[in-house]
N, C-alpha and C positions, 0 to 999 in steps of 0.2 A: 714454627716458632710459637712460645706461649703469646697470648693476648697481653697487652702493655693493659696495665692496671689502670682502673678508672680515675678522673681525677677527681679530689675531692671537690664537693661544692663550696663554691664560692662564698665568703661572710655574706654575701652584697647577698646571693641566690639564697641563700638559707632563710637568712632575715624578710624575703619576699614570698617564700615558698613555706612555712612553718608559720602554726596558728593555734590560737588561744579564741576559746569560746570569753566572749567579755559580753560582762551586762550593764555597765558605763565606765566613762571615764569624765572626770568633772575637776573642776581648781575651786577651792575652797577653804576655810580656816582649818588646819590637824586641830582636832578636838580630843583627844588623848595622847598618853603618853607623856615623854619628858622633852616631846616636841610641841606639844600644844600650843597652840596662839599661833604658830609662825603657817604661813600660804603652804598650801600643800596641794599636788597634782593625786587625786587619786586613780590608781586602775584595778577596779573590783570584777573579777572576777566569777563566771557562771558555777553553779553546782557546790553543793554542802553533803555530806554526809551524815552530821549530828543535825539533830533534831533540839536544840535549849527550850526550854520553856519561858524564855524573856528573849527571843531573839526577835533584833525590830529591822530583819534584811531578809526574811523572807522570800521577797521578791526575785534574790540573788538566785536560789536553790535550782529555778527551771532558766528563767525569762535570758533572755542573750542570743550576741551571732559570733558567728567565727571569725577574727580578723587576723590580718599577717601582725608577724610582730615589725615587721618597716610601718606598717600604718598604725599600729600602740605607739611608736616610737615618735612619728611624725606629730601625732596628737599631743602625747606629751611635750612635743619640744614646741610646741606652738603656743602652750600658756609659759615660755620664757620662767619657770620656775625651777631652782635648783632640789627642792624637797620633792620627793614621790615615795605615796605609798601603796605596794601591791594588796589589796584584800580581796576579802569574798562576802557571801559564801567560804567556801574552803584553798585559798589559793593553790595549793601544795598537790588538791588531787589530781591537776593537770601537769604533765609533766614538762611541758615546755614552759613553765614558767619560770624554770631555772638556767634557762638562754635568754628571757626577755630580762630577768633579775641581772643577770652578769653583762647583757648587752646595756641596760642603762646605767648599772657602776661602769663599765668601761668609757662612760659618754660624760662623766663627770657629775653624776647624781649621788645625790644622797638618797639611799633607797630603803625604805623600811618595808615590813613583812608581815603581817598579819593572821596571824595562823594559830588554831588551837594547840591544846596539849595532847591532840589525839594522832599525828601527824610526826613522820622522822623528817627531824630539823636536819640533820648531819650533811645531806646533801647541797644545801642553802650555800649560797657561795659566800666565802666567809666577809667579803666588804658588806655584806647583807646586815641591818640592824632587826633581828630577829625579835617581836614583840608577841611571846607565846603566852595566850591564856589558857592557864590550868582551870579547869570544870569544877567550882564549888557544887556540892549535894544539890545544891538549891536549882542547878541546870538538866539535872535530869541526865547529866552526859557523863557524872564524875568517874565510871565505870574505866571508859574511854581514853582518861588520860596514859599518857605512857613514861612510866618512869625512867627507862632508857634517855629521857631526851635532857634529861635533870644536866646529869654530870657533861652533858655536852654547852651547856650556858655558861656563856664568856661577859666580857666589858662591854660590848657591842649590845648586850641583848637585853631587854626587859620580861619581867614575868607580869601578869597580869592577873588576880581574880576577880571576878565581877560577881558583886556580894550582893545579895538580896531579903538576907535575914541574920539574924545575929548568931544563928548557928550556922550559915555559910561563914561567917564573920568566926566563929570558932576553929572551926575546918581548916579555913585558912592562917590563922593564925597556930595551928598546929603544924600546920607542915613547913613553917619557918624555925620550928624547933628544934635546935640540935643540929640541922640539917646545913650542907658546904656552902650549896648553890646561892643562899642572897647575900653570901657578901661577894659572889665573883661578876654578879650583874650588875649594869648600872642603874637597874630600881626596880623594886618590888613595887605597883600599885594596886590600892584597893580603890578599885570600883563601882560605886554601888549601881543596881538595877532602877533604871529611872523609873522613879514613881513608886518603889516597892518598899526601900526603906530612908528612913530619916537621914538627913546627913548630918545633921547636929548627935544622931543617937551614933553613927560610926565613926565620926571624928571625935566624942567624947571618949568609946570604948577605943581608941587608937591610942588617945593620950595616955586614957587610965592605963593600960599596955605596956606604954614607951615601945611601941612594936616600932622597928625601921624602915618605915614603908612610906611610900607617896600616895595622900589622900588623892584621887583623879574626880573629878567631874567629865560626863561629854561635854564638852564644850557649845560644838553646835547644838546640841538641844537646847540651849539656853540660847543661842542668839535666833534660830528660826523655828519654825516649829516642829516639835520633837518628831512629829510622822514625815517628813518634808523629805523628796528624796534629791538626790545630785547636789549633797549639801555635807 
């Protein structure tokens, strides 16, 4: 007689047995986005593939250990917070972060996603609030991005550039030209690079514009200080 087929494993053994390299998890103020202000769990993520030239998480790229996603899980439910967000480094290049993403939407979270333009969103489980930034010139990485992921941006999802000069600030205000995608998302923001350009000079050239975009600040760089990490 043939062999009786294996059985699958258990949600309970998967979730103890399946692991994600993490280089913290920490509760603290969202500092971006059209969530900012409200308590947020973050769980950032080991390994980066782009290299930016303003990227201030560095540390992400190597530093981290391997943990089960039961003990990610356990951590998050421990600061009693219903906002989480996944970052990096690069969240996306590890591939189980798309059972830890649909394990904490199935737990009652609101989960957001932090991931460049350089990365296929498609897979992202759709409760996911996908917040992708596209690579202005000024990152060194705009090569990178992939336009494939354009026409997959929904109401869930925010684009992102992080502006550093007034020609990223061009850049970017070109590729809202003409183009489907911002009005299917629920916001375009511009970003500027801390410390690199005025914000009086990109909220001026926004207005003169009438571009439809949400001016961003980091947040937390303004309440501790801007190198400060698990914040």
């Amino acid at each position: 007689m043939p062999a009786a087929p294996a059985l699958a494993e258990s949600p309970a053994a998967f979730l103890e047995t399946t692991t994600l390299k993490i280089n913290e998890i920490f509760y603290s103020i969202q500092g971006e986005s059209t969530f900012a202000g409200q308590p947020c769990v973050f769980v950032r993520l080991t390994a980066c593939d782009l290299r930016c030239t303003y990227c201030d998480t560095e540390y992400a790229f190597y530093e981290g250990k391997k943990r089960t996603l039961a003990d990610i899980l356990a951590e998050v439910r421990s600061h009693g917070c219903p906002l989480v967000e996944v970052t990096g480094g690069e969240p996306l290049l590890q591939k189980n972060v798309h059972p830890l993403m649909a394990a904490l939407a199935d737990a009652g979270y609101t989960v957001l996603l932090e991931t460049s333009g350089a990365h296929d969103i498609a897979p992202v489980d759709p409760r996911v609030h996908r917040i992708m930034d596209l690579k202005c010139p000024g990152s060194g990485e705009a090569a990178r991005n992939l336009p494939g992921n354009l026409p997959l941006l929904g109401a869930r999802d925010e684009v992102k550039f992080v502006i550093g000069s007034l020609d990223d600030y061009a850049w970017a205000k070109a590729q809202l030209a003409g183009a489907a995608w911002p009005g299917k998302v629920a916001a375009v923001l511009f970003s500027p690079v801390f410390g690199k350009i005025d914000l009086l000079t990109l909220a001026t050239a926004i207005l003169e514009d009438r571009l439809p975009v949400r001016l961003q600040v980091q947040m937390h760089k303004l309440i501790w200080d801007p190198k400060a990490r698990g914040v």
